[in-house]
C-alpha positions, 0 to 999 in steps of 0.5 A, spaced: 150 161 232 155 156 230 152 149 231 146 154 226 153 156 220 154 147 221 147 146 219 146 150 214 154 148 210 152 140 211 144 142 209 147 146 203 153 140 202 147 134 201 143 138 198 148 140 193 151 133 192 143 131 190 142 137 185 149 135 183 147 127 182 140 128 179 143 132 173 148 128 172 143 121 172 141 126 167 146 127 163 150 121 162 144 118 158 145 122 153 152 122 153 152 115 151 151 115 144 158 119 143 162 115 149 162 109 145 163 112 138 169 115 141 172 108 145 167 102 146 172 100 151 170 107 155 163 106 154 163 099 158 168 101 163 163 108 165 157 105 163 157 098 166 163 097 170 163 103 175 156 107 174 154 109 180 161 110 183 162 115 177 155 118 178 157 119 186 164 122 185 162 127 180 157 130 184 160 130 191 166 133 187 162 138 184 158 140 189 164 142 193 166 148 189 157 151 190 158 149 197 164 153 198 161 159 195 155 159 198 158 157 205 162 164 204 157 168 202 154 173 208 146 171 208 142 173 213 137 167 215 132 169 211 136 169 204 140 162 208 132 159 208 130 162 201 137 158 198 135 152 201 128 152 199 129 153 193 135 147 193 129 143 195 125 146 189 130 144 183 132 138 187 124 136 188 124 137 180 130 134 178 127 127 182 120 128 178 123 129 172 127 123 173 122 118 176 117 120 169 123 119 165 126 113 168 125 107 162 127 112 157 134 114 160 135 107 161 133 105 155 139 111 151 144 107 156 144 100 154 143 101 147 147 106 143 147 104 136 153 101 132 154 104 126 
């Protein structure tokens, strides 16, 4: 039983931190436009120097807190297999929606307008 609760904490862990880092891939696009109007410097510090560091920092740093919540929660195994499950649904979604949106994401991160 207790080789089970650490496969399912680690299971939820990655799943959480790959959730996590497909919004975020998400996200940064569209914040990008605002990130250089605030400080230009910042934008390229964020956006071009340190990306994927940021990208996997925010998501691990995330999913920590879900992790833990959903780790202390007393599911029997059906509800521990339907959490997962519907982790792989969202995430399954997230990469597609990725995948399809892909160039137009790059696309909002390398040309902000400079008004």
């Amino acid at each position: 039983m207790n080789n089970f609760k650490i496969f399912y904490s680690s299971t939820i862990f990655i799943l959480n931190a790959l959730i996590m880092f497909a919004i975020i891939i998400l996200i940064l696009p569209f914040m990008a436009q605002e990130v250089q109007d605030i400080s230009p410097k910042l934008y390229i510090n964020i956006y071009f120097d340190h990306l994927q560091l940021y990208s996997i920092f925010c998501s691990v740093l995330l999913s920590l807190p879900l992790t833990y919540v959903l780790y202390k929660k007393n599911f029997k195994f059906k509800k521990r297999f339907l959490t997962i499950c519907i982790q792989l649904l969202l995430l399954t979604c997230l990469i597609l929606l990725v995948y399809y949106n892909f160039n137009y994401l790059n696309e909002l991160m390398d040309s902000p307008t400079y008004e």
